[in-house]
C-alpha positions in Angstrom: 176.3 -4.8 328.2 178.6 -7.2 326.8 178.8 -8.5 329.7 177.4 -7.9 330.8 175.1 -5.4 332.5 172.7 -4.4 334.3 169.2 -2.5 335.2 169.8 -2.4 338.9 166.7 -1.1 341.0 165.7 0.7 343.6 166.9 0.7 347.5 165.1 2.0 350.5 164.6 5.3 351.2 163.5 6.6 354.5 163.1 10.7 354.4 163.4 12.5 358.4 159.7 12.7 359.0 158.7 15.3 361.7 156.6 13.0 363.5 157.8 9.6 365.1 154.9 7.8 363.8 155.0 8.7 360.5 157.7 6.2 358.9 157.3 5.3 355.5 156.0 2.1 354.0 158.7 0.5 351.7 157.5 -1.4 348.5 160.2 -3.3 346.3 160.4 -5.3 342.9 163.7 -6.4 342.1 164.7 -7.9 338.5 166.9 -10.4 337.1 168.0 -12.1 334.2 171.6 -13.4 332.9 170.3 -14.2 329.6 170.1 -11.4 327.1 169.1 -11.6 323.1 170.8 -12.6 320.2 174.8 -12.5 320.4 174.7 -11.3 324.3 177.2 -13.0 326.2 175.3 -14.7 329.0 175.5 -12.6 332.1 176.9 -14.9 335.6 175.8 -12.2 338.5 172.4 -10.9 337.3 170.4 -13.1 339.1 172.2 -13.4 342.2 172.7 -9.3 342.7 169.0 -9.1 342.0 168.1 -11.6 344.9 170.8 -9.4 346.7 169.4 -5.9 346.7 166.2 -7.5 347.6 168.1 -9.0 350.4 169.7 -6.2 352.0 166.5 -4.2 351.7 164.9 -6.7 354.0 167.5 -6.9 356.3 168.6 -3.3 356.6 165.9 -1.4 355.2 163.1 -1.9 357.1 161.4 -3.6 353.7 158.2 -6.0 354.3 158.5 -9.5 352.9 155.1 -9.0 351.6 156.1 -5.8 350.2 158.5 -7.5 347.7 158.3 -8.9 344.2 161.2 -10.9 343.4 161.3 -12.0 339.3 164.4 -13.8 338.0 165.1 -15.1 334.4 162.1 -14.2 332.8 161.1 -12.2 329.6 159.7 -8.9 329.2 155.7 -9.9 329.8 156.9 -11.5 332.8 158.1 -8.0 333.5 155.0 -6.3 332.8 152.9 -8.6 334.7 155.0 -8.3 338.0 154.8 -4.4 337.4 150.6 -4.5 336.9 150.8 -6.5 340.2 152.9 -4.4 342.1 150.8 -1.4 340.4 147.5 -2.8 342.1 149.9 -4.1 345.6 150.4 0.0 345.7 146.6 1.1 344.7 145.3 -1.0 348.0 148.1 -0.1 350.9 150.2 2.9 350.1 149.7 5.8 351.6 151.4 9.5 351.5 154.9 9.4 352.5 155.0 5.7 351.3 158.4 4.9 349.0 159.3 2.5 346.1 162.0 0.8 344.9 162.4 -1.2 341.7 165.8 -3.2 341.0 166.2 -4.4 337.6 169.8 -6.3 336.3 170.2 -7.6 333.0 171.8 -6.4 329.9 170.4 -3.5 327.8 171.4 -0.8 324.8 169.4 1.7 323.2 166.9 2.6 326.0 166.0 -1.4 325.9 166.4 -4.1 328.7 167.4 -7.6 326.8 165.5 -10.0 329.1 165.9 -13.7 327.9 165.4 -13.4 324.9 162.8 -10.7 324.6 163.0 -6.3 324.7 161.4 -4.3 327.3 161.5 -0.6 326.4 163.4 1.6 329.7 160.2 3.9 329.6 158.1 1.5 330.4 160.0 1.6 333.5 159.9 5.1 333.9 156.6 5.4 333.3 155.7 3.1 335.9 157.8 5.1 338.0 156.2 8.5 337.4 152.6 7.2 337.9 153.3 5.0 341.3 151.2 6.1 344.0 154.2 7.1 346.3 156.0 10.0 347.7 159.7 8.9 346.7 160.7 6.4 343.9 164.2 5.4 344.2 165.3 3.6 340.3 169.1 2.4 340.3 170.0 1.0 336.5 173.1 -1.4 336.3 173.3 -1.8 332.7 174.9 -1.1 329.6 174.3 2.6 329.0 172.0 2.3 331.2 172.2 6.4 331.6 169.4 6.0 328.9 167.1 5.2 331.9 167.5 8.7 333.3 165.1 10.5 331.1 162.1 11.2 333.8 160.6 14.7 332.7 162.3 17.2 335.5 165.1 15.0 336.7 168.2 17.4 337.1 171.6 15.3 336.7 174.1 15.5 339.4 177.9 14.9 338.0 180.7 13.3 340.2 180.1 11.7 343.6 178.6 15.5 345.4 175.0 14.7 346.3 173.4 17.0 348.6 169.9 16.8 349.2 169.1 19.2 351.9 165.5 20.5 350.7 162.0 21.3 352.4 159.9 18.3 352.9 161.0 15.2 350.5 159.1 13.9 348.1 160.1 12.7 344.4 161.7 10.5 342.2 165.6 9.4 341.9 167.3 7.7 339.0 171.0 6.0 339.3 172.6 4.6 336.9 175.4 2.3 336.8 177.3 3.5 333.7 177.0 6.6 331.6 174.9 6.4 328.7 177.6 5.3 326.0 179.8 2.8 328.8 179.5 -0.7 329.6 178.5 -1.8 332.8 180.7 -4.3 334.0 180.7 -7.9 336.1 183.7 -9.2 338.4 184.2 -12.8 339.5 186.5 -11.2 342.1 183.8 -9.1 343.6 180.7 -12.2 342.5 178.4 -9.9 340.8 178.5 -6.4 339.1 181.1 -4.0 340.0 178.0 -0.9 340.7 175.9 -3.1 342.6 178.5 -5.3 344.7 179.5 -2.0 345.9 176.0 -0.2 346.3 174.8 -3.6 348.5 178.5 -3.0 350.6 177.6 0.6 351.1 173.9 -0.4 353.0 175.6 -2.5 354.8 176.9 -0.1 356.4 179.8 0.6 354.7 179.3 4.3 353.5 178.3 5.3 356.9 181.0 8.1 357.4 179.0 9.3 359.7 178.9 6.4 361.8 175.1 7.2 363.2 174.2 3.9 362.2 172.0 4.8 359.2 173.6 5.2 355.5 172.0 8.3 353.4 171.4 8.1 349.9 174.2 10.8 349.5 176.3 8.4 351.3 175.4 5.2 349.6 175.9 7.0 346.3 179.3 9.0 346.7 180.7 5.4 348.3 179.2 3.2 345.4 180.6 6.0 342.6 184.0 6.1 343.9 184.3 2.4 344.4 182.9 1.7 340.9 185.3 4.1 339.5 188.1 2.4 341.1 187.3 -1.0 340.4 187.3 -0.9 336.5 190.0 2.0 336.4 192.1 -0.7 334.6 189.4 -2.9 332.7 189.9 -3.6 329.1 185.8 -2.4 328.8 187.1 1.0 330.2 186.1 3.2 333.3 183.0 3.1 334.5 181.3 6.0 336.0 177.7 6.1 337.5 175.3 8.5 337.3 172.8 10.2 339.6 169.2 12.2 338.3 167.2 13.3 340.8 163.3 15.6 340.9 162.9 15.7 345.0 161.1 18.9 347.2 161.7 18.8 350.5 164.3 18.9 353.2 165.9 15.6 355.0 168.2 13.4 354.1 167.2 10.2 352.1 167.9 7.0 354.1 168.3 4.0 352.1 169.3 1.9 355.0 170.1 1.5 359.2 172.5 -1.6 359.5 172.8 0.0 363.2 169.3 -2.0 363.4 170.2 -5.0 362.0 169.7 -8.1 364.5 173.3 -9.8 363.3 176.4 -7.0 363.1 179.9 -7.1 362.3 182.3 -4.1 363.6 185.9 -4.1 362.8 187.6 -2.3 366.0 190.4 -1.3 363.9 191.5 2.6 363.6 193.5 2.4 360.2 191.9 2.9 357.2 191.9 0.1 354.6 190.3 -2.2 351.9 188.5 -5.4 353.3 186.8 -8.5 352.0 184.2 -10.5 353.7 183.5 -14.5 352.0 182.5 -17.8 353.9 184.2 -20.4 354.7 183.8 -21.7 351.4 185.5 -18.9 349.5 182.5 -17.4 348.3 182.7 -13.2 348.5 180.0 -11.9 350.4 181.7 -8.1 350.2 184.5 -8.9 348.1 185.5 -5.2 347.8 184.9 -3.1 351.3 186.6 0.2 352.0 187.0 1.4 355.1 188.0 4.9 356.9 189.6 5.6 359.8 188.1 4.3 363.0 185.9 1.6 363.6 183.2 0.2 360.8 180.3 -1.7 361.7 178.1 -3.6 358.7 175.1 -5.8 358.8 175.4 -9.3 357.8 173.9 -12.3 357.8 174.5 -14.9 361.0 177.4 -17.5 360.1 181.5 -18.1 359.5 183.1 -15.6 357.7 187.0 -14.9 356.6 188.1 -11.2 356.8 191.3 -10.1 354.9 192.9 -7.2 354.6 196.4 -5.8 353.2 198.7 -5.2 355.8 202.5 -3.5 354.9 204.4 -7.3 353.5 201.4 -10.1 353.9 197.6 -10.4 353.8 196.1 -10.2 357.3 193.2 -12.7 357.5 190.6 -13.3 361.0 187.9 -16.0 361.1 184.6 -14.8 362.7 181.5 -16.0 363.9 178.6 -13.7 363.4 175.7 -14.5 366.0 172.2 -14.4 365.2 171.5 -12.0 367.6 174.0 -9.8 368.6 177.6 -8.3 367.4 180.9 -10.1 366.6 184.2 -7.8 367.0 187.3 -7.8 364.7 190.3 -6.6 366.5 193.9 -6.1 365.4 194.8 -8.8 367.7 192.9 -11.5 365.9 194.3 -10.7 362.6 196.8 -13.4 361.3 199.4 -13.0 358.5 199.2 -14.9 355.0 201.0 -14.6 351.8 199.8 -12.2 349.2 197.8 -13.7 346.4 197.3 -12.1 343.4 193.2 -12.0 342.9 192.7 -9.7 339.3 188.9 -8.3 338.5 187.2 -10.7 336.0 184.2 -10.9 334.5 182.6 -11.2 330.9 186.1 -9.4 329.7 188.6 -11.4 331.6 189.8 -15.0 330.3 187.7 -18.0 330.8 188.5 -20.9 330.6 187.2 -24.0 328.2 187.9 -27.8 328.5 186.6 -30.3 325.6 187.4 -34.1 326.4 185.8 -36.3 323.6 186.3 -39.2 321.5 187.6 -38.5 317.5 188.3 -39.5 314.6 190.2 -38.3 311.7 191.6 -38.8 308.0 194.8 -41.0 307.6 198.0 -39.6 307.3 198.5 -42.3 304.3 196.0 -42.9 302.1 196.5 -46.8 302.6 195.3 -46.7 306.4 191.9 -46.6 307.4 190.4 -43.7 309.4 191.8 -43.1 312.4 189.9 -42.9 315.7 190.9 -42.4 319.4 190.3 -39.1 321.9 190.9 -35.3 322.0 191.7 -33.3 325.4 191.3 -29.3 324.2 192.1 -26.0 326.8 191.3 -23.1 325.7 190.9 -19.4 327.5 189.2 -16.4 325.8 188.3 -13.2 326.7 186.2 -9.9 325.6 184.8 -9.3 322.2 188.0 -8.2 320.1 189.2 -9.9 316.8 191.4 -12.1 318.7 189.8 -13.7 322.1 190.8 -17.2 321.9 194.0 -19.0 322.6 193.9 -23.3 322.3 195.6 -25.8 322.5 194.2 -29.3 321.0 195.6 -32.9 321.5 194.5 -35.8 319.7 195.4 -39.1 319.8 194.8 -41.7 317.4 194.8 -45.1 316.1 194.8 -46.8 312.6 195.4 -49.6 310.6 196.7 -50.4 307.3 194.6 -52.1 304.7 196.1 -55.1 304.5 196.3 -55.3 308.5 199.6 -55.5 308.8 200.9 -52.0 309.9 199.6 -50.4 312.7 199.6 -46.3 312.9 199.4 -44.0 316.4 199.1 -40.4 315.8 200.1 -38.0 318.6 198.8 -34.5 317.4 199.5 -31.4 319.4 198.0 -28.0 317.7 198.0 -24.3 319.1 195.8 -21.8 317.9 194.4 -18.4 317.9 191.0 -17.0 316.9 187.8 -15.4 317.8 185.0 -16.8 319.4 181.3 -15.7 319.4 179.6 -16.0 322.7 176.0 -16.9 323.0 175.2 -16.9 319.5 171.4 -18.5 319.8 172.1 -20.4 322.8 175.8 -21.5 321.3 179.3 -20.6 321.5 180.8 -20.3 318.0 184.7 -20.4 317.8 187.3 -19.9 314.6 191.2 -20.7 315.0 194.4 -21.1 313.0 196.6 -23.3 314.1 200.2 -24.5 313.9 201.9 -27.5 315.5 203.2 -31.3 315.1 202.1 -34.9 314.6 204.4 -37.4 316.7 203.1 -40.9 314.4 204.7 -44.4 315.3 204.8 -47.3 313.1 204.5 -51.2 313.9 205.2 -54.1 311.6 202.8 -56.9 313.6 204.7 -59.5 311.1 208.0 -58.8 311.9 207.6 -56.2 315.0 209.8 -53.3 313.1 208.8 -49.8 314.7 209.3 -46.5 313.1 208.5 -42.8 314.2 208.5 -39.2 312.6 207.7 -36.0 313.3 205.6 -34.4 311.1 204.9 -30.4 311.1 201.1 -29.5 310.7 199.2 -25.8 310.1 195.5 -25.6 309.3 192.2 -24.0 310.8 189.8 -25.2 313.5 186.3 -24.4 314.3 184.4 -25.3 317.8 180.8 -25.6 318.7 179.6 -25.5 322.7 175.9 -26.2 323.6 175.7 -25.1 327.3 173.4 -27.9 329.2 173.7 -27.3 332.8 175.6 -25.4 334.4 179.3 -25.7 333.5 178.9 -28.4 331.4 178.0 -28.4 327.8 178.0 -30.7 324.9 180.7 -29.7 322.8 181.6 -30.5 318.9 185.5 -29.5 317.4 186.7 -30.0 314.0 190.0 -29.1 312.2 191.2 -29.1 308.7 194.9 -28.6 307.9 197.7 -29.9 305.7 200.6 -32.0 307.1 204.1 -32.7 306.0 204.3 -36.4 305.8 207.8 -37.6 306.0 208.1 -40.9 303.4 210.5 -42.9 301.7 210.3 -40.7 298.3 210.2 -37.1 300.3 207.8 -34.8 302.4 204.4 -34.9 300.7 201.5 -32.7 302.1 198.8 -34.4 303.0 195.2 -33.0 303.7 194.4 -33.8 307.6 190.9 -33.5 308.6 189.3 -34.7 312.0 186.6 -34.0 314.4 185.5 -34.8 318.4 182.5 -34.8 319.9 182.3 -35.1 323.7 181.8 -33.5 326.8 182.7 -29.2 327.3 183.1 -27.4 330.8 183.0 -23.8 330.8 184.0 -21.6 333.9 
């Protein structure tokens, strides 16, 4: 992916059984990892959807704690080790009619999952997959061209969001995929996590239930999750995103990935109009940053706390505070809904701006040749985007302080520099960034002997280059440098004079 993206795994699936006794057993291992290989930009929501699929599957889909691997930020053998476990879990307790589900998020190309640094071929997978000792495997890739995935001998694709899956007596394996085989998969800050997946965990919830029996189909869970996921990066600069759905299933039923009915903590918006909703804590952070809703009431399974609700009403936001109990349901009615002024909240993610702050001490080459070098502190901003030629924009003060040789003249240099350039994200572990760069050096001039002052603005162009080491979460330790020529302003004309200077000091990234 680029960004990003994603090998997103499998949800629950429950088939009608014609005896009541005869539910299924649910086995899960979900996958993350944000780092990829080589000059991957590092993924923020890998991690966090994984440990939310798993999540959902406990809560709404009748999933066993000890029925689930969870495996975060590790390499491919890590991989294969969780799968050989899982592989003997399934030898020693499944049964006929048991199911499987596999989630996987990190970023992939060319039929290959990037995982921290390491490759795991997508047929190992799929492989796995084929051989498990279950009735119904349920695969869901959120990757880069993670339509690669989809390569199970006798799958039959299924274009567009019309799944039907009205056969005798279910039993088989199922493939999703996040993005077609030649698109990017694609991560929002807005939504906190992948566009497929924030949507896929929205629609067990229990918002694809169209139905509204209290129990969300894999038909329903993926026509909700394709047309939200086509909606959402209609307009990103990485393109529209369309998943895709292969299937190789006998049988008749209807798949059920998920009953939020049955969920112990519920949330039902008693509100007839249709409409898009988001659900975050107290804190601002989205739980379903993206919901849409049809007409009449929508109930969804969440867990017990605070949350803020907003919708769009005709001129203003309207936003209601709720208390989910741990046992029991909490109702959103029109009443409760208050107005607030429109925001404007755009998708983000590894192709939207980011933003970069250096603050470090510097030093740099005099302006005369007579003064010494000059040291003092550099404040940078700087906001990139996606990979293109240009993805930077800076801007770069320095200020500095020298002294003439014979001790008698003191120098200040006030530099401000803008730039443009490219930068290289996650290049081995570093961010790597080129600029050119025009702007002006503001110096002032003191006479300690007899306390004369002088000042002059001096025009500057030249080229800058950046290095960030992330350490720990925002934060990294970051190194700039910039080399230039600058028209010095004397008492015989405007010489050029060859600026060079450099800071180290402290970067935050976000």
């Amino acid at each position: 992916m680029t960004l990003a993206l994603l090998l997103a795994a499998l949800v629950a699936a429950q088939p009608v059984a014609p005896q009541a006794d005869a539910t299924p057993r649910r086995f899960a291992l979900s996958v993350g990892n944000n780092r990829g290989t080589g000059a991957d930009a590092p993924l923020r929501y890998a991690e966090r959807d994984a440990r939310a699929v798993l999540s959902v599957l406990e809560e709404v889909g009748g999933l066993r704690r000890e029925d689930a691997l969870l495996v975060l930020g590790t390499d491919a053998d890590a991989v294969r080790d969780a799968l050989a476990r899982l592989e003997r879990h399934l030898v020693a307790n499944a049964r006929p009619g048991d199911q499987l589900f596999v989630y996987v998020s990190s970023h992939a190309d060319a039929g290959e999952l990037h995982l921290g640094g390491s490759r795991l071929p997508l047929r190992e997978i799929t492989r796995f997959l084929e051989s498990a000792p279950v009735s119904v495997a349920l695969l869901v890739v959120d990757s880069c061209q993670s339509g690669e995935a989809a390569r199970l001998k006798g799958l039959k694709p299924i274009p567009g969001v019309l799944v039907n899956l009205e056969r005798p007596e279910l039993a088989g394996r199922v493939i999703i995929t996040a993005s077609a085989a030649d698109e990017s998969a694609q991560e929002s800050d807005s939504l906190a996590g992948s566009i497929f997946t924030h949507h896929l965990v929205a629609a067990l919830r229990g918002a694809a239930d169209v139905s509204g029996d209290g129990r969300v189909t894999l038909a329903e869970a993926y026509t909700y999750s394709y047309a939200r996921t086509v909606e959402s990066s209609l307009l990103s600069r990485a393109g529209t995103q369309h998943p895709t759905f292969h299937f190789d299933l006998q049988g008749k039923g209807d798949l059920v990935l998920s009953a939020p009915a049955r969920a112990t903590s519920l949330l039902t918006l008693a509100i007839d109009e249709p409409g898009d909703w988001t659900v975050s804590t107290l804190a601002g952070e989205p739980i379903l940053g993206h919901v849409r809703k049809g007409a009449g009431a929508a109930t969804l399974a969440l867990p017990a706390g605070s949350y803020i609700l907003t919708t769009r009403g005709e001129h203003s936001a309207l936003v209601a505070r709720v208390q989910v109990p741990d046992a029991g349901r909490a109702e959103v009615t029109r009443a409760q809904l208050r107005p607030q002024k429109l925001e404007a909240n755009a998708l983000k993610g590894t192709l939207s701006p980011t933003w970069m702050v250096h603050l470090g001490v510097s030093a740099g080459s005099p302006l005369v040749d007579s003064f010494g070098t000059m040291v003092g502190g550099t404040f940078a901003l700087q906001r990139t985007w996606g990979p293109s030629m240009v993805n930077l924009v800076t801007a770069t003060l320095d200020v500095r302080h020298g002294r003439h040789s014979s001790g008698d003249l003191g120098q200040n240099d006030h530099a401000l520099r803008l730039g443009v350039g490219h930068l290289v994200q996650d290049w081995h572990g570093l961010h790597l960034q080129l600029a050119v760069e025009a702007g002006a050096v503001l110096s002032s001039q003191r006479d300690y002997g007899n306390g004369e002052t002088g000042l002059a603005l001096q025009p500057y162009v030249g080229a800058a280059g950046g290095v960030w080491l992330p350490v720990r979460g925002p934060f990294a330790v970051s190194l700039l440098g910039s080399a230039g020529q600058t028209w010095v302003r004397t008492a015989t004309g405007s010489p050029t004079s060859l600026s060079l200077g450099g800071s180290v000091g402290i970067g935050w990234l976000r």
